[in-house]
Structure formats: C-alpha cells, structure tokens
C-alpha positions in Angstrom: 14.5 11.0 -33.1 11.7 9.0 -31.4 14.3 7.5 -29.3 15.4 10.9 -28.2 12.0 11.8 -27.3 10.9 8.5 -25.6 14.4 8.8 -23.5 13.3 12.6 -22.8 9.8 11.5 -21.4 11.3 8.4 -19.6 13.7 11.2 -17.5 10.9 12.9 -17.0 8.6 10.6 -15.7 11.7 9.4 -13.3 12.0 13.1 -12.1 8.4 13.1 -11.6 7.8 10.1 -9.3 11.0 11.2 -7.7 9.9 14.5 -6.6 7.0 12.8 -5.2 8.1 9.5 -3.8 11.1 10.6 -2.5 10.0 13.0 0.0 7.7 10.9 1.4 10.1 8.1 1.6 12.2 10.3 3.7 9.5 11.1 6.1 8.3 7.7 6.9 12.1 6.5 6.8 13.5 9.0 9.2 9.7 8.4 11.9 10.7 4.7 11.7 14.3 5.2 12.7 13.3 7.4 15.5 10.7 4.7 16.5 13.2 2.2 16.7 15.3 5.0 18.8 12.8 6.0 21.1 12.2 2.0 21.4 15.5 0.7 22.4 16.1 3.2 24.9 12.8 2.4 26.7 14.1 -1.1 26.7 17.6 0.1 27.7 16.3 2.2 30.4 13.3 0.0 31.9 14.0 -3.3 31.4 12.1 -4.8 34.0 9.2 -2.3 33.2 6.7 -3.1 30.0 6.9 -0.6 27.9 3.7 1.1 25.8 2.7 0.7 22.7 2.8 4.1 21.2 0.6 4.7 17.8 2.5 6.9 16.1 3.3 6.0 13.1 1.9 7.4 10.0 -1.4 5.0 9.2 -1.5 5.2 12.9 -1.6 8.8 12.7 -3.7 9.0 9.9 -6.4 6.5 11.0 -6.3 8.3 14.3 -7.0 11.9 13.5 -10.8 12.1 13.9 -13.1 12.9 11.2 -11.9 16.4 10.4 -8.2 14.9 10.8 -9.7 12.1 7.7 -10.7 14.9 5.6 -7.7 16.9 5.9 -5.8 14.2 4.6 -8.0 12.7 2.1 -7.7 16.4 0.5 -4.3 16.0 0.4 -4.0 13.2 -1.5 -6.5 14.4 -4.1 -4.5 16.9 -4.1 -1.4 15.7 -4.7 -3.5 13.3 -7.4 -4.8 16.6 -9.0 -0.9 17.8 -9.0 0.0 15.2 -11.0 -2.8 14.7 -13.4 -2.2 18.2 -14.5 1.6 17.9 -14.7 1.5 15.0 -16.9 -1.4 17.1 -19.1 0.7 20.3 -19.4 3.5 17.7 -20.1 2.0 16.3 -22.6 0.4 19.1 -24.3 3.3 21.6 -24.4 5.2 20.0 -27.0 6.6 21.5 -30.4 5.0 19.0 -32.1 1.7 19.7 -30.1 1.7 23.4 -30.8 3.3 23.8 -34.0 3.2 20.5 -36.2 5.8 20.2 -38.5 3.2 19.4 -41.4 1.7 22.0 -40.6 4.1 24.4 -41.4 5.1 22.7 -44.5 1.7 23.2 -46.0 1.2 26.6 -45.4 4.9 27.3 -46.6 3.9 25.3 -50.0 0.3 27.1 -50.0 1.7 30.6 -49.4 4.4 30.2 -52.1 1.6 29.3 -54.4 0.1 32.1 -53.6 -3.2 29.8 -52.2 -4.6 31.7 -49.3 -8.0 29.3 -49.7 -5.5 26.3 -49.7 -3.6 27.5 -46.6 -6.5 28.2 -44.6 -7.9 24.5 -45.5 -4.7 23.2 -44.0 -4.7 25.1 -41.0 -8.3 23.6 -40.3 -6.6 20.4 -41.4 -4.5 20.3 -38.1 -5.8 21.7 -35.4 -3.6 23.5 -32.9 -2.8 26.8 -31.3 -0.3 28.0 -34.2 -3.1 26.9 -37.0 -5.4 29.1 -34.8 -3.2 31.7 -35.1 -2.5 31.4 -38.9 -6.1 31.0 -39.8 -6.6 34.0 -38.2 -4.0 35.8 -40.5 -5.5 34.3 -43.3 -8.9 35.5 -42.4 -7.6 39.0 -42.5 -5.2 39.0 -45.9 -8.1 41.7 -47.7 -7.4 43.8 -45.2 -3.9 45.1 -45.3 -0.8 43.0 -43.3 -1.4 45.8 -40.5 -4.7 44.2 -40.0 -3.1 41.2 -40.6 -0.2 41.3 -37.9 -3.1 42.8 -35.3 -4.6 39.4 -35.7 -1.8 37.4 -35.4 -1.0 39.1 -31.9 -4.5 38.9 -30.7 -4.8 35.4 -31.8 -1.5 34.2 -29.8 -2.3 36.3 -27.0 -4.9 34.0 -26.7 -3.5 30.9 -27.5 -1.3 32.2 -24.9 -3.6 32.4 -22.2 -5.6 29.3 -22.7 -2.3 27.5 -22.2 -1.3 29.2 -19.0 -5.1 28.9 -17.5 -4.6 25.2 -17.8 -0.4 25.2 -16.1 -2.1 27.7 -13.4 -4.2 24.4 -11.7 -0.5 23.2 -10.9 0.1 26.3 -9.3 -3.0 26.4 -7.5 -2.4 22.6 -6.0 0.9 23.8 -4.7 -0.6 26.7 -3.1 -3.6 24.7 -1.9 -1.2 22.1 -0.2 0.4 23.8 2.2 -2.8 25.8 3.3 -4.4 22.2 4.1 -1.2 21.0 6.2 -1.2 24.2 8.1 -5.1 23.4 8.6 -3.9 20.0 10.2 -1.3 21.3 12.2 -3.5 23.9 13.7 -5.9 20.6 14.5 -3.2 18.7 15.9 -2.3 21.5 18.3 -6.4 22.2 19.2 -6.0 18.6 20.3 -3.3 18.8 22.5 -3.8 21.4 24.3 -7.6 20.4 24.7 -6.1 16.9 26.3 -3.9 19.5 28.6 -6.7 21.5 29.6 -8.7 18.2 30.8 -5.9 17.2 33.3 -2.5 16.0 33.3 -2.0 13.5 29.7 0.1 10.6 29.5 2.7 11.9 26.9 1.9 9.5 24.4 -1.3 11.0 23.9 0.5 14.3 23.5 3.0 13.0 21.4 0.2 11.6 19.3 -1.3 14.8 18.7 1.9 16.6 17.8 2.8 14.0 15.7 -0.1 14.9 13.7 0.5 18.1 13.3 3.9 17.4 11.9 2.6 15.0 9.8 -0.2 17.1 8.2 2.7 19.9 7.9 5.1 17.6 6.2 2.5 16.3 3.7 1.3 19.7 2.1 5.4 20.4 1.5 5.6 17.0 0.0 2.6 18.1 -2.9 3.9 21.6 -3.2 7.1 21.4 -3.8 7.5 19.1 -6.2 3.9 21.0 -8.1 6.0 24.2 -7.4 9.0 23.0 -9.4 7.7 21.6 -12.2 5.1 24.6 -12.7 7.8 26.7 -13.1 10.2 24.1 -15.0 6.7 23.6 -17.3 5.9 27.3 -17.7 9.2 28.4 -19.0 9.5 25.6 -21.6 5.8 27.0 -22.4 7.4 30.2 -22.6 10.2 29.4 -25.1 7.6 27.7 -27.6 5.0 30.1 -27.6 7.9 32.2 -28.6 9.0 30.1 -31.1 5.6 30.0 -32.8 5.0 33.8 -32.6 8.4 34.0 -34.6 7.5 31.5 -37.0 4.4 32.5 -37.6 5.7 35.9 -38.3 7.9 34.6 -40.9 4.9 32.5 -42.7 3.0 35.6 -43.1 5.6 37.9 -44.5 4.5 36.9 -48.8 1.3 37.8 -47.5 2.1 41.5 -48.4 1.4 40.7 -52.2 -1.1 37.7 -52.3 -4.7 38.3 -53.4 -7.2 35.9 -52.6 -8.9 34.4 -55.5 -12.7 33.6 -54.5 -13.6 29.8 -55.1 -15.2 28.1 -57.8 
C-alpha cells in the first residue's frame, strides 16, 4: 500500500514539473533554433559583411526590458512559485487519509456501537480533521433529535467544504493572474516599439528586440496558467469525490444515533 502511494505521488510530482518545465523548454528551444536560422542566413547572405549581434535571447530579453519590464517578470515567477506552492499544499492536503483517517472511523464505529457518545466525541478531538469536525458536530447535537442532528452534519461539511475550496481557489487565482501580467508585458513591449518608430526610422534589431518582448512576456503567463489551470481542475474534482465520500460515510456513522442516550460523566 505505501508503495502504491509513494508511486502515485512520484507520477505526480513528474506531471507537475512537466507541465512546468516543459513549456518553457519548448520556448527557449524553438528562440534558439530560430537564432541559429536567422544566423546562418546572415552569414549565407553577407559573407563579406559583419553581421550584428542581436540580444534577443531570453536573459537578453529579460535583462533588457527596463524597470517596469523587471517587475513584470519578477511577478511572474513569483507567480508561477505561488502556483506551485499551493498545488503541492492542495496535493498534499486532499487526501483520504487527510480528511477522513481510517482510525478515525474505527473509533467512532467501536464508540457508537457501544453506545459511548462521550467516548466518540473524545476521539473525534483525538484526530483532528474535517470529517471529525463534522462528526463532533453530530455528536454535539445527539439530545436534540437526528433532524437536528443531520442539520448539523450538513452545515458542518458545508463548511469543511468551503474552507477546502478557499484554499484550491489561490491556484485558480495564479492562473488567472498569469496571463493578465503577460498581456501587461506585451502591451509594454509594443509601447516600446512603436515609441522607437515615432523617434525616427529604428535599426530592426531594436524593433525586433521589443517584439521579442512582448512575445516573451505573452508566452510566460501561458506557461504559469496552464499548467495552474489543469491541475486546479484535475485537484478540485478529486476534492469533489472525497468530500463526497465523507458526507456518505459520515451519514452512515450516525444512523445508531437514532437510539443512543448520552450518559453525563462521572
């Protein structure tokens, strides 16, 4: 079983740095080869001619975007770092043995079958965790009918519910937030360009380098948001199925509640 699990987090780990790295290793392959392009047929086509150094690489780019240029892309790599910090968190977190320990529900079968409210409620406080949450708060309510009792339960994992999805929402909002800061740089890269045509005719390099920023920026914020777009999804829906799964469970723990009376301690 832990081998299953440690190959399951292994896969996703690869998944993970492959949606990220991959995308950018496609960027800076496919600017290289049309460096090398662009290069050989200046050689080829001006051989007696020195040809121009022309920064445009993607440190060059980077480096040479001006101050608002250096902020644009510092915040999208915090970004992208944000991404990925809480990925791995909601990763981590939404887990069956996270939200619904197996121990857990072993005690609170034994203490319900004993007819132990005071014992079942200990346990929940025991282990901490959204479906001891929601027990306790069935427990808390066993005087007052399982009506009351079910109300609880349902309030209880609505909230559970929402204090799970507040924290999967930051991966949404770093996708979002992405593309929004690439479109910011691309709208630079274009104010520079045109503000080098308006001052008089440009060697195209300098054009090129501005464009080339703009592209750049562009292709960075789809490189954080889509991989943060799949996995919030691909995270949400497995968040889905559990919280499910506990509702049903829990639903099934409470049922001998119908008939137990709490005995006050000694």
């Amino acid at each position: 079983m832990k081998m299953k699990k440690m190959r399951k987090s292994v896969v996703a780990a690869m998944m993970l740095l492959g949606l990220v790295v991959a995308p950018v290793a496609a960027s800076i392959a496919l600017a290289d080869g049309e460096n090398q392009e662009q290069s050989q047929g200046a050689n080829a086509g001006e051989e007696n001619k020195p040809v121009k150094k022309t920064n445009d690489g993607f440190l060059d780019v980077v480096l040479g975007s001006g101050v608002l240029g250096a902020i644009l892309w510092a915040a999208l790599f915090l970004d992208g770092a944000a991404a990925i910090y809480f990925t791995v968190d909601c990763w981590v977190l939404i887990k069956p043995q996270k939200l619904m320990p197996q121990s857990l529900i072993n005690n609170v079968q034994g203490a319900v079958a004993e007819g132990d409210v005071m014992k079942a409620i200990k346990a929940c406080e025991a282990e901490p965790s959204p479906m001891s949450n929601v027990l306790a708060a069935a427990f808390q309510h066993v005087e007052d009918g399982y009506d009351v009792i079910q109300e609880s339960v349902n309030a209880a994992a609505d909230l559970e519910i929402e204090r799970i999805m507040q924290r999967l929402t930051w991966i949404s909002v770093c996708s979002n937030l992405a593309p929004s800061l690439g479109l910011l740089g691309t709208v630079q890269g274009m104010i520079m360009c045109f503000a080098k045509l308006a001052g008089g005719t440009p060697e195209v390099s300098e054009l090129a380098g501005s464009i080339s920023q703009a592209l750049w920026t562009t292709a960075g914020g789809l490189v954080v948001s889509i991989p943060s777009l799949t996995l919030f999804y691909s995270i949400r829906n497995n968040a889905n199925r559990l919280i499910l799964r506990m509702t049903a469970l829990t639903m099934e723990l409470i049922k001998p509640l119908r008939n137990v009376e709490v005995e006050p301690e000694a």
